[in-house]
N, CA, C and O atoms as CSV, one atom per row, in Angstrom:
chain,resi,resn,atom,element,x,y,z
A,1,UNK,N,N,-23.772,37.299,60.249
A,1,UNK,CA,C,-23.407,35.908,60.080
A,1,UNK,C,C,-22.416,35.799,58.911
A,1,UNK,O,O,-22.475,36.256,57.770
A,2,UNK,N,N,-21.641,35.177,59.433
A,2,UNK,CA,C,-20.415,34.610,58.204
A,2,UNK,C,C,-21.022,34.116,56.782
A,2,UNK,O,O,-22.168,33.727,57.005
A,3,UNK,N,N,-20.717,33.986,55.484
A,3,UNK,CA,C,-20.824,33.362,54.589
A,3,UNK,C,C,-20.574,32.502,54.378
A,3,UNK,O,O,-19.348,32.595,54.445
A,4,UNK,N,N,-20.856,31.195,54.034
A,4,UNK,CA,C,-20.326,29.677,54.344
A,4,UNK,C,C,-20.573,29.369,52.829
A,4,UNK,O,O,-21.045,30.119,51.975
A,5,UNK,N,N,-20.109,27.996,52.701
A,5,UNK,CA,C,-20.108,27.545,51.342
A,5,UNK,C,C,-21.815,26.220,51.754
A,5,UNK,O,O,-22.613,25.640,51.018
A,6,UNK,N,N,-21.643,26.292,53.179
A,6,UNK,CA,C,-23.158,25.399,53.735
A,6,UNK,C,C,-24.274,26.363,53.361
A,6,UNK,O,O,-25.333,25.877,52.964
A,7,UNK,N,N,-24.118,27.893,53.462
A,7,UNK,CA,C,-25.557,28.839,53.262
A,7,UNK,C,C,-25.547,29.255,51.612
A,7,UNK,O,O,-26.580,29.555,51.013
A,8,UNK,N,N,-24.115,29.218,50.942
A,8,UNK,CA,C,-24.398,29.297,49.729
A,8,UNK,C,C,-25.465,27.826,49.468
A,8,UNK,O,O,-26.656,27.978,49.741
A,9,UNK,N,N,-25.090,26.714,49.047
A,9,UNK,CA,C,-25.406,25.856,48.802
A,9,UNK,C,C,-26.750,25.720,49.507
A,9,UNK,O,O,-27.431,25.008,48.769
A,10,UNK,N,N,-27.590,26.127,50.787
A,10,UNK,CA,C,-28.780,26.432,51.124
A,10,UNK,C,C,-29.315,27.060,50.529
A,10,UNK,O,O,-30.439,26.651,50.239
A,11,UNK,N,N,-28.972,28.167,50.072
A,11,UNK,CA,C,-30.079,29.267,50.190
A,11,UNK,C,C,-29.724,30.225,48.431
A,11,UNK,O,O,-30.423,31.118,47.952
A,12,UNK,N,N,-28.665,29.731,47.939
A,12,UNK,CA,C,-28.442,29.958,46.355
A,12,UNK,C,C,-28.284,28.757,45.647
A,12,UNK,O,O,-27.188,28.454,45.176
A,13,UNK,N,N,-29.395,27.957,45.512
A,13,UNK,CA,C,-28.841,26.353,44.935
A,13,UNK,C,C,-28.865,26.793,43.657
A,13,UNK,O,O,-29.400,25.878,43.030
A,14,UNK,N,N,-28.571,27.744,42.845
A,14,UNK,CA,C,-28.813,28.008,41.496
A,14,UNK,C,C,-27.307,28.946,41.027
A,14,UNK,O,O,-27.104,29.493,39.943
A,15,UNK,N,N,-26.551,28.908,42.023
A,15,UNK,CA,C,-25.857,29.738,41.698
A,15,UNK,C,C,-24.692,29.512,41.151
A,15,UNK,O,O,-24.087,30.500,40.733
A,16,UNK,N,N,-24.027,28.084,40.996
A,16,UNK,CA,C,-22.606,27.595,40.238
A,16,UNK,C,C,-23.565,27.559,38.798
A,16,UNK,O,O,-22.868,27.778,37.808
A,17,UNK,N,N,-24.578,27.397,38.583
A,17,UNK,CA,C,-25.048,26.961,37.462
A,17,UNK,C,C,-25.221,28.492,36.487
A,17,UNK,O,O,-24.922,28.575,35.295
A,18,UNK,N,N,-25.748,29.567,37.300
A,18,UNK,CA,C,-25.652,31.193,36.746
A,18,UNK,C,C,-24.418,31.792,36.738
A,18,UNK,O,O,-24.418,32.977,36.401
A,19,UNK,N,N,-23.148,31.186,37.078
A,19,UNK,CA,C,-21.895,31.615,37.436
A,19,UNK,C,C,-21.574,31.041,36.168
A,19,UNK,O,O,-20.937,31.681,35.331
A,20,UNK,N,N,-22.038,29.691,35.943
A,20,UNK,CA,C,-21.241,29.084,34.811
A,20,UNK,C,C,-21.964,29.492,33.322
A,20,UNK,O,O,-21.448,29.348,32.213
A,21,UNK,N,N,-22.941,29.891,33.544
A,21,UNK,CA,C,-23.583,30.241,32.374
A,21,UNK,C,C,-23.324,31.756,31.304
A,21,UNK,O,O,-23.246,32.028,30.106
A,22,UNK,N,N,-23.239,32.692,33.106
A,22,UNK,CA,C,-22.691,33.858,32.538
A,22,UNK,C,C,-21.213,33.985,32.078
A,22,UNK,O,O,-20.778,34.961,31.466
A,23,UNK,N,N,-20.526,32.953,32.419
A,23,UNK,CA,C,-18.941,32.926,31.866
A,23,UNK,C,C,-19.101,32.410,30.670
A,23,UNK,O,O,-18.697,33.152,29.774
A,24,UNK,N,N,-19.631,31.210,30.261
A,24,UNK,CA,C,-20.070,31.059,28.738
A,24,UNK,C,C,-20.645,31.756,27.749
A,24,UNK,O,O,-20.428,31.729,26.537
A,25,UNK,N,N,-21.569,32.525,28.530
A,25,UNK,CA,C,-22.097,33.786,27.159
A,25,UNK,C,C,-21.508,34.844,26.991
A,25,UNK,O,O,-21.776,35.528,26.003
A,26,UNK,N,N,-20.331,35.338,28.133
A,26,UNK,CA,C,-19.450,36.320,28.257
A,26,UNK,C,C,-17.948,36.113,28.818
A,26,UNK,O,O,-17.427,36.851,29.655
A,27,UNK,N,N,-17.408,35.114,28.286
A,27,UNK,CA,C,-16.213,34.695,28.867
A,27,UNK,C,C,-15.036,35.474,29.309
A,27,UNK,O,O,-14.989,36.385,28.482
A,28,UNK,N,N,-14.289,35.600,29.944
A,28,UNK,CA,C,-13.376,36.436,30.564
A,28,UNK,C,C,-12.168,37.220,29.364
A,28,UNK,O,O,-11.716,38.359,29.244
A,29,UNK,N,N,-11.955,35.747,28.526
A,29,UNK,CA,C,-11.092,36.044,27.771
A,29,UNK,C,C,-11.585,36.143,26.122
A,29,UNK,O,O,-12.445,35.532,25.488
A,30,UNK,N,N,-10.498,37.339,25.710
A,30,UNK,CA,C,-11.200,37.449,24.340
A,30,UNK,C,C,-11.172,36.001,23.302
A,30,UNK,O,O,-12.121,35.689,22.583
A,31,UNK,N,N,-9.822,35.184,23.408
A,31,UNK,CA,C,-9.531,34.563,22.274
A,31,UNK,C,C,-7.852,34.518,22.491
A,31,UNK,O,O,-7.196,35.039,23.393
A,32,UNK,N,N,-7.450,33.807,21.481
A,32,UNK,CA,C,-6.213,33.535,21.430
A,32,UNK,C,C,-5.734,33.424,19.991
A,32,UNK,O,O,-6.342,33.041,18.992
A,33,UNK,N,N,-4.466,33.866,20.146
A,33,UNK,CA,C,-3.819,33.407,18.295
A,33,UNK,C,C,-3.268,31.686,18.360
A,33,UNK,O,O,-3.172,30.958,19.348
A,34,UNK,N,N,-3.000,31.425,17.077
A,34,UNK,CA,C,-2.316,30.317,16.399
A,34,UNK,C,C,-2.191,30.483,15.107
A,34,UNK,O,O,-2.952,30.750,14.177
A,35,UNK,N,N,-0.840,30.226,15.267
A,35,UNK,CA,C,-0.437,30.208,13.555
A,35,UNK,C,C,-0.500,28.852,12.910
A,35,UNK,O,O,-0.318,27.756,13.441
A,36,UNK,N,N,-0.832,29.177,11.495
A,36,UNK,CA,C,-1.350,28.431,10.487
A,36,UNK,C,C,-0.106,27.261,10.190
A,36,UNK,O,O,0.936,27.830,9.866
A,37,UNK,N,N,-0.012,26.110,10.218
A,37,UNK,CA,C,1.027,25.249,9.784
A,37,UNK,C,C,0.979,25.073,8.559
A,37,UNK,O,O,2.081,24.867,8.051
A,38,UNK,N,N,0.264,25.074,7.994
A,38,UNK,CA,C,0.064,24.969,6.324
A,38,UNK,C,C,-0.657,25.719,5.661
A,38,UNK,O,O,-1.535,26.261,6.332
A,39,UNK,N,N,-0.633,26.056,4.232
A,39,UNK,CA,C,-2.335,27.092,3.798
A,39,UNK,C,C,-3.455,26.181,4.000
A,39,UNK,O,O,-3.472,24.951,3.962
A,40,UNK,N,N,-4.587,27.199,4.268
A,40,UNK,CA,C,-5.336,26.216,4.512
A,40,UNK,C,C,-6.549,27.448,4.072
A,40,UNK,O,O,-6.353,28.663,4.103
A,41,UNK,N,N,-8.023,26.645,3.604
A,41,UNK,CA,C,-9.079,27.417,3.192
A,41,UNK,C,C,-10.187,27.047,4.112
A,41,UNK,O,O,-10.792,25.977,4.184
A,42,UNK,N,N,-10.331,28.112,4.782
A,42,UNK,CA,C,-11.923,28.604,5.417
A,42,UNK,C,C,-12.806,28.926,4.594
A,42,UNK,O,O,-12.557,29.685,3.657
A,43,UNK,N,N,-14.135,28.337,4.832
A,43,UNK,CA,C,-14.995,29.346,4.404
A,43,UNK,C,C,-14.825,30.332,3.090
A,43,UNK,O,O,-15.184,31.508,3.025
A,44,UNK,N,N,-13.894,29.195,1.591
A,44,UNK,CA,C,-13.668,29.766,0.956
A,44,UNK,C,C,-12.474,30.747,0.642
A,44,UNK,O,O,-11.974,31.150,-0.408
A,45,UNK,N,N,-12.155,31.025,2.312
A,45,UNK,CA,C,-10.538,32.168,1.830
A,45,UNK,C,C,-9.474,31.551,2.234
A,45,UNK,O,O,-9.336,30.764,3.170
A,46,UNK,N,N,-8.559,32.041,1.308
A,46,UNK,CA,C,-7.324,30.770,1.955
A,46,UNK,C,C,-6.518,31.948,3.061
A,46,UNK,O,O,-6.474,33.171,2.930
A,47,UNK,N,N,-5.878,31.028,4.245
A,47,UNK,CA,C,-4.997,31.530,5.138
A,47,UNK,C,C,-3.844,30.776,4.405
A,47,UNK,O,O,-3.942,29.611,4.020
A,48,UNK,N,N,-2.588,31.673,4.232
A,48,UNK,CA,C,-1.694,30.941,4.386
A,48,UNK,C,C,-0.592,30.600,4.950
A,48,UNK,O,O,-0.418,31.339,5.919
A,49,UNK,N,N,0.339,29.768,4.822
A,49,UNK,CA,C,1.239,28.830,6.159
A,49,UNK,C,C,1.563,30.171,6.843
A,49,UNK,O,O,1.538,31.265,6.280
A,50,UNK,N,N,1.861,29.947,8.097
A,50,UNK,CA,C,2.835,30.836,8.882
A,50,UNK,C,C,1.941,32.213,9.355
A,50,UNK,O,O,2.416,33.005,10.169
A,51,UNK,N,N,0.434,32.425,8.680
A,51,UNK,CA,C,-0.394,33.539,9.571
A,51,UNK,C,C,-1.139,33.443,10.579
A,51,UNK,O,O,-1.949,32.533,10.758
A,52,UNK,N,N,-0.916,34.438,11.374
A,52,UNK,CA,C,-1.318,34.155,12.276
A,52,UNK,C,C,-3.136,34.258,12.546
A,52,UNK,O,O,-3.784,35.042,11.852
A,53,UNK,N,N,-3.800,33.430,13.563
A,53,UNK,CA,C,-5.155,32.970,13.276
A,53,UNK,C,C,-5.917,33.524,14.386
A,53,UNK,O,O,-5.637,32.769,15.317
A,54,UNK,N,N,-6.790,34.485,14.860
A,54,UNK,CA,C,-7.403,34.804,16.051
A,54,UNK,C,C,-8.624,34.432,16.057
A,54,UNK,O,O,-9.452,34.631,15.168
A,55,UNK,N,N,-8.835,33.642,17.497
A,55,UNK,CA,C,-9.976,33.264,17.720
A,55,UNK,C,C,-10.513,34.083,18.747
A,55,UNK,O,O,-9.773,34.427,19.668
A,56,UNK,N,N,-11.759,34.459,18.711
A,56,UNK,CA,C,-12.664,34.624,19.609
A,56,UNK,C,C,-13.825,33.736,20.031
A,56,UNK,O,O,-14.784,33.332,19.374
A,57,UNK,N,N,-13.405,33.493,21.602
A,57,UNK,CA,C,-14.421,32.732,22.041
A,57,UNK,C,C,-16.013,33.454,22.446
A,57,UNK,O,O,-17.017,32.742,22.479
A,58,UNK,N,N,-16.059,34.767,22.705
A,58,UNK,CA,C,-17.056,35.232,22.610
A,58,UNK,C,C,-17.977,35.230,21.832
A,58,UNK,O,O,-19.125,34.859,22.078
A,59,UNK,N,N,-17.487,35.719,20.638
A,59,UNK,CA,C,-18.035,35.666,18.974
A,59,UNK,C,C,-18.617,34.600,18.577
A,59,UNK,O,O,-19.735,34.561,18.062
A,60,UNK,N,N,-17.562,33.243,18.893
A,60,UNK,CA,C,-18.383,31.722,18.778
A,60,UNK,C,C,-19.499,31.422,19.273
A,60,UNK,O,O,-20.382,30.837,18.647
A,61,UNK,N,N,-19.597,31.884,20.746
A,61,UNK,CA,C,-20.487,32.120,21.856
A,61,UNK,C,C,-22.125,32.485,21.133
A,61,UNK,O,O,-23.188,31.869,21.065
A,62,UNK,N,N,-21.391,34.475,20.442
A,62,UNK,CA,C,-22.659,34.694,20.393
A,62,UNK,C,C,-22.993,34.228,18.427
A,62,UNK,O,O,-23.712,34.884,17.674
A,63,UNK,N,N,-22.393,33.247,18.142
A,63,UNK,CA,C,-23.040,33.064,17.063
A,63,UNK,C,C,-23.592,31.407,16.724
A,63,UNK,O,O,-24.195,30.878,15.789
A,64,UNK,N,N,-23.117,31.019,17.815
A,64,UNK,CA,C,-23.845,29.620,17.670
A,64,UNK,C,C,-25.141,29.688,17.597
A,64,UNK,O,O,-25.723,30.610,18.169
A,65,UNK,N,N,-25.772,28.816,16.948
A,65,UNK,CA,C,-27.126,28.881,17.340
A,65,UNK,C,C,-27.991,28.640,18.297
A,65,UNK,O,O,-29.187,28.902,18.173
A,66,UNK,N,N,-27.563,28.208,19.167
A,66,UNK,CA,C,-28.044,27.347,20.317
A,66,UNK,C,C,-28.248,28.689,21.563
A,66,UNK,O,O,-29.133,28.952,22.377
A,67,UNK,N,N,-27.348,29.120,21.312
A,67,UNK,CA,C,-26.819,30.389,22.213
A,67,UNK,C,C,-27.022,32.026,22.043
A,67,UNK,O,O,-27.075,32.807,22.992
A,68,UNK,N,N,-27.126,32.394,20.620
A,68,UNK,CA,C,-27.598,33.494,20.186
A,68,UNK,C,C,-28.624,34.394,20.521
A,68,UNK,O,O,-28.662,35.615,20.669
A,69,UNK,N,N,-29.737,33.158,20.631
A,69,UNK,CA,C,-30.843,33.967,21.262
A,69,UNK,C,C,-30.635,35.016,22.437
A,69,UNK,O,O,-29.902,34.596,23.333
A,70,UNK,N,N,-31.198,36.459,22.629
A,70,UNK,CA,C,-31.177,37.017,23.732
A,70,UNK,C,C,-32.256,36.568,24.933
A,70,UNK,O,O,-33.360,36.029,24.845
A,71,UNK,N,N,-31.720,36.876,25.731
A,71,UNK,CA,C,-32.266,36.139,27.058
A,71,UNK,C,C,-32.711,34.622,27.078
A,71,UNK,O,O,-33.464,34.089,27.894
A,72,UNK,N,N,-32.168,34.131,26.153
A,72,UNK,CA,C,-32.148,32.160,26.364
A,72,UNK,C,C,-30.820,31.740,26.723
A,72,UNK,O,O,-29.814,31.833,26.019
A,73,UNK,N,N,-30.949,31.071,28.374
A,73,UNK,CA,C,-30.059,30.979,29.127
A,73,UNK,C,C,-30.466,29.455,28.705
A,73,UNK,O,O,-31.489,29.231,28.059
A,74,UNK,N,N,-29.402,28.237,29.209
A,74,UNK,CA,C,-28.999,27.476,29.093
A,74,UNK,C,C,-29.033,27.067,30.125
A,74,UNK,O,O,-29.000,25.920,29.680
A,75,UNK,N,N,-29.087,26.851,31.585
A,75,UNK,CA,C,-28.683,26.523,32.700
A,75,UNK,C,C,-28.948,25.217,33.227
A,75,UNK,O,O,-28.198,24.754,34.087
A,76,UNK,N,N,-29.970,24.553,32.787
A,76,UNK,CA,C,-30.266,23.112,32.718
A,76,UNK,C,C,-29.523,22.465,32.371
A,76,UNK,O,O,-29.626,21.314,32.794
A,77,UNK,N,N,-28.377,22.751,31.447
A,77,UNK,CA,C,-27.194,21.439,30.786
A,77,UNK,C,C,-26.333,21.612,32.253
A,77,UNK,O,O,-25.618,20.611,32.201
A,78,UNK,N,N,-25.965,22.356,33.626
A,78,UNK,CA,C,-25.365,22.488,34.265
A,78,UNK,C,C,-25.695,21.033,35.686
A,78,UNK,O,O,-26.824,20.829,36.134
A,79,UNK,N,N,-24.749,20.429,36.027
A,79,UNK,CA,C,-24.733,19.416,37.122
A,79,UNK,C,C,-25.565,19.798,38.540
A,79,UNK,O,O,-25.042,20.379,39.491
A,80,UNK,N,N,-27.137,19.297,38.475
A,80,UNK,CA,C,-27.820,19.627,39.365
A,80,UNK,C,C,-28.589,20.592,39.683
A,80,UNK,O,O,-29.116,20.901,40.752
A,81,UNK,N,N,-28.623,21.421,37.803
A,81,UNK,CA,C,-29.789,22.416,38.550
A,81,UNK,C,C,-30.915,21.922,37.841
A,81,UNK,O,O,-30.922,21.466,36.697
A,82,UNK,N,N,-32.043,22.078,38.772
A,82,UNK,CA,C,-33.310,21.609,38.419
A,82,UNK,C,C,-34.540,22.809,38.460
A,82,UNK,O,O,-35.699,22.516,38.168
């Protein structure tokens, strides 16, 4: 039998919600640069104008608190899973 988006939605009703969850705790992409328009102080250290700034969205991921925990999935904030 073919795969349908009618037998997903039957028979995996959990599954946009584990799709979306595992892209949030492990996102595809590392991060991105931006450079600094002005100096500016983080956390105490100064960046200044014109360096460049890398973010990782993973890292954010695994250091929020909400999210850190191992094996505490989130999947309830997702549209319709119950």
């Amino acid at each position: 039998e073919e795969l349908t988006q009618t037998i997903l939605d039957k028979e995996c009703p959990y599954l946009d919600a584990v799709v979306k969850e595992t892209l949030r705790m492990g996102p595809v992409t590392g991060g991105f640069t931006r450079i600094a328009n002005e100096t500016i102080v983080v956390d105490g250290v100064q960046i200044p104008a014109a360096w460049p700034i890398f973010t990782t969205i993973r890292l954010t991921h695994q250091l929020d608190p909400v999210t850190r925990l191992p094996g505490d999935a989130h999947m309830d904030v997702y549209e319709g899973f119950q």
